[in-house]
TORFIFI-950634 format. One record per residue (C-alpha): residue in three letters; x, y, z. Coordinates in steps of 0.05 Angstrom, whole numbers, padded with zeros to 5 digits, always signed. Layout:
N
ALAXYZ;...
END
This chain:
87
UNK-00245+00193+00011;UNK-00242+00124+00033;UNK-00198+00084+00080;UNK-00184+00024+00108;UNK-00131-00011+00162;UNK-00094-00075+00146;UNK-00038-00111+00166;UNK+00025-00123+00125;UNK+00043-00201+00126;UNK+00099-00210+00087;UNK+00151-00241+00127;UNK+00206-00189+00109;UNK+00157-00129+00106;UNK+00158-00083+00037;UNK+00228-00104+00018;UNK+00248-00092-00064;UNK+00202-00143-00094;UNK+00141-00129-00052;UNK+00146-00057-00054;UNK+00149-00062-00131;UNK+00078-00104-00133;UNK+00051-00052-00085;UNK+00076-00002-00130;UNK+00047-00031-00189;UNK-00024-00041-00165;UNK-00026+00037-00139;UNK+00007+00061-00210;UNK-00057+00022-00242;UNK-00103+00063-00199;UNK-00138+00124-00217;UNK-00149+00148-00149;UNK-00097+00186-00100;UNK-00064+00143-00047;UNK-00038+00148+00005;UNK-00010+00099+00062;UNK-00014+00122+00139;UNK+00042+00090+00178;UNK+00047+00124+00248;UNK+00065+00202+00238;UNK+00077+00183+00157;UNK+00049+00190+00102;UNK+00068+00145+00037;UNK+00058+00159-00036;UNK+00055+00086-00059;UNK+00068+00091-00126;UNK+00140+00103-00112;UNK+00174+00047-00097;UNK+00234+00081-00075;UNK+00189+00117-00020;UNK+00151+00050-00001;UNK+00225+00017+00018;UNK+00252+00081+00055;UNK+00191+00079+00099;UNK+00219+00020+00120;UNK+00145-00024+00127;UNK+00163-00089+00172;UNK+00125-00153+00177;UNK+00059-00138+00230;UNK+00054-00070+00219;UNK-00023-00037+00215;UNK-00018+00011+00159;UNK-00076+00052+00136;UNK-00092+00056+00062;UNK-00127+00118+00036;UNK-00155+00129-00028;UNK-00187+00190-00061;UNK-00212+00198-00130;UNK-00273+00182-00174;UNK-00255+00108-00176;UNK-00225+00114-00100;UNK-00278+00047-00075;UNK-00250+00004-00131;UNK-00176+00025-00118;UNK-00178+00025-00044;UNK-00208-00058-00051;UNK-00156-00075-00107;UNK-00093-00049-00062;UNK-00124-00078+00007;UNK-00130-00145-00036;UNK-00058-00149-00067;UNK-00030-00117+00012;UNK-00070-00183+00036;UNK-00054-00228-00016;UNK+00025-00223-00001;UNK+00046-00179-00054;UNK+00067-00236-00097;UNK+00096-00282-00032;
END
């Protein structure tokens, strides 16, 4: 398992259209995920589960992936979480 902590920088957090990138890159990705936010713990590739979690603009998430492509997946979602999601 890998893991890394970033910093979600949209400006209106993981509203709809966000969520739905997020949601996209983790569906692509071979590897489990998970997202650590406080006490919770995210399956990403739902976006109805992403927007009930509620993620708001400068909050430090933790992105965990585990799998047998788990480097590669945990890079491409830190890039698209850093990249704005499409913002």
């Amino acid at each position: 398992m890998v893991s890394q902590k970033t910093t979600v920088n949209n400006a209106s957090g993981l509203h709809a259209r966000p969520a739905s990138e997020l949601a996209k890159v983790c569906t692509q990705c071979n590897s489990d995920i998970t997202i650590v936010v406080g006490e919770k713990r995210i399956n990403p590739k739902s976006i109805l589960i992403l927007m009930s979690a509620a993620i708001r603009s400068g909050t430090e998430i933790v992105v965990e992936c585990n799998g047998a492509t788990e480097k590669e997946d945990l890079e491409a979602v830190i890039n698209a979480i850093d990249g704005g999601l499409g913002e």
